[in-house]
C-alpha positions in Angstrom: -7.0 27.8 4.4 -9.0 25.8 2.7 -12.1 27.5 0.6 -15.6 26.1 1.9 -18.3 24.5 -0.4 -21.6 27.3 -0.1 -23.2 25.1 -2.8 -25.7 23.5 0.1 -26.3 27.0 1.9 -27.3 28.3 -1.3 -30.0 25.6 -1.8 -31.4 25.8 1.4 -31.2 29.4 0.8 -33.4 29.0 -3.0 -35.7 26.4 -1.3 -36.4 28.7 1.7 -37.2 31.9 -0.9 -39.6 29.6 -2.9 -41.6 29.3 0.3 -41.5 32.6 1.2 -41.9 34.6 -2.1 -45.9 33.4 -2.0 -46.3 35.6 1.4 -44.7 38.6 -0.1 -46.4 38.5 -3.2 -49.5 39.2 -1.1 -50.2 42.3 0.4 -52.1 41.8 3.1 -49.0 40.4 5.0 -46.8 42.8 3.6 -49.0 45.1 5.6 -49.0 43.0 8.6 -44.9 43.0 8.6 -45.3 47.5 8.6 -47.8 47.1 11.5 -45.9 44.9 13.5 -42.2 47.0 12.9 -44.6 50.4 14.3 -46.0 48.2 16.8 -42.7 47.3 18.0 -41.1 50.5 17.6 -43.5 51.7 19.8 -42.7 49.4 22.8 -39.3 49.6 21.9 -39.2 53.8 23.2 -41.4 52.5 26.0 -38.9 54.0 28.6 -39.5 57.1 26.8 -43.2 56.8 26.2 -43.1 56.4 30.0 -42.1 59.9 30.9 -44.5 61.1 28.5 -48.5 61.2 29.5 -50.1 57.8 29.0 -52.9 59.6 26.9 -50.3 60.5 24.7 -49.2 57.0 24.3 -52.5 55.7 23.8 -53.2 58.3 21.3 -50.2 57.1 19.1 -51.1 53.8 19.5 -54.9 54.4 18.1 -53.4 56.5 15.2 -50.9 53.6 14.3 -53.9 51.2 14.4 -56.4 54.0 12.4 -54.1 54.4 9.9 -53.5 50.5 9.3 -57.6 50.4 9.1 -57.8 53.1 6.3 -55.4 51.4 4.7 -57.0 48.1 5.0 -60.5 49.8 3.9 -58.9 51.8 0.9 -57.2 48.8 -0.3 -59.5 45.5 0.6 -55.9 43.5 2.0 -57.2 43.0 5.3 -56.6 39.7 6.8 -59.5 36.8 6.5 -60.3 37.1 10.1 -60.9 41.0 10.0 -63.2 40.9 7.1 -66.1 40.9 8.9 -65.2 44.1 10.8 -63.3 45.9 7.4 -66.9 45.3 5.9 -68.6 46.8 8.3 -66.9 50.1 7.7 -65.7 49.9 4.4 -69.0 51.7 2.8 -68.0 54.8 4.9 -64.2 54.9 3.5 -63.0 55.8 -0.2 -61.9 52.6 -2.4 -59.1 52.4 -4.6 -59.8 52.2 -8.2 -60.5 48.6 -9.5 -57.9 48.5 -12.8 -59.1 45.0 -13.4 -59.4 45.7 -17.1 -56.3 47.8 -17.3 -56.6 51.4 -16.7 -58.8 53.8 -19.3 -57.1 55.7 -21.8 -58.0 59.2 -21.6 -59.7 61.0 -24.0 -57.9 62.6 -26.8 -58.5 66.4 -26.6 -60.4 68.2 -29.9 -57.4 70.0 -31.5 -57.3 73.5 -31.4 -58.1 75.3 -34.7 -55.0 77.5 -35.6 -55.2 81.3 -35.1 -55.1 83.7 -37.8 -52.2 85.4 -38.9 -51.7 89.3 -37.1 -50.9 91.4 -40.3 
């Protein structure tokens, strides 16, 4: 059998990851990805969910979406179109620490003056 050429697949492969690597670079999608796999987990036990009371349900699906809010608020990576909303209740929420100009180097601590000897 003869050994096939992957020289072509692997271009298309290195073209395709050039285009790509922008979106995961950001983390606003990379967020968007985690809520759609929880999203989709969710309907995917639907049959399960089912027998369960549909408060229940609904109460998992307002956590999922809570949680992805105070996320977005904590971090500012909403999407464009939800910054309006995020701002609304972003002054209520804890922010993470802006590190634009690195993080601060702590203090040094006064050294301790030595003990006297016991006789």
């Amino acid at each position: 059998m003869k050994d096939a050429d992957l020289s072509p697949l692997s271009k298309a492969w290195d073209s395709i990851w050039k285009l790509l690597q922008p979106l995961f670079a950001e983390h606003a999608f990379l967020t968007i990805i985690c809520a759609f796999f929880a999203v989709m987990m969710t309907l995917s036990f639907y049959r399960f969910l089912k027998s369960i009371s549909p408060g229940l349900v609904a109460f998992i699906l307002v956590l999922i979406f809570g949680i992805l809010t105070l996320h977005w608020t904590f971090t500012r990576t909403e999407p464009p179109f939800l910054k309006p909303a995020i701002d609304v209740i972003a002054p209520f929420f804890p922010m993470a620490p802006n590190y634009a100009s690195g993080p601060k180097k702590p203090v040094p601590a006064k050294p301790v003056p030595p003990r006297p000897a016991k006789t």
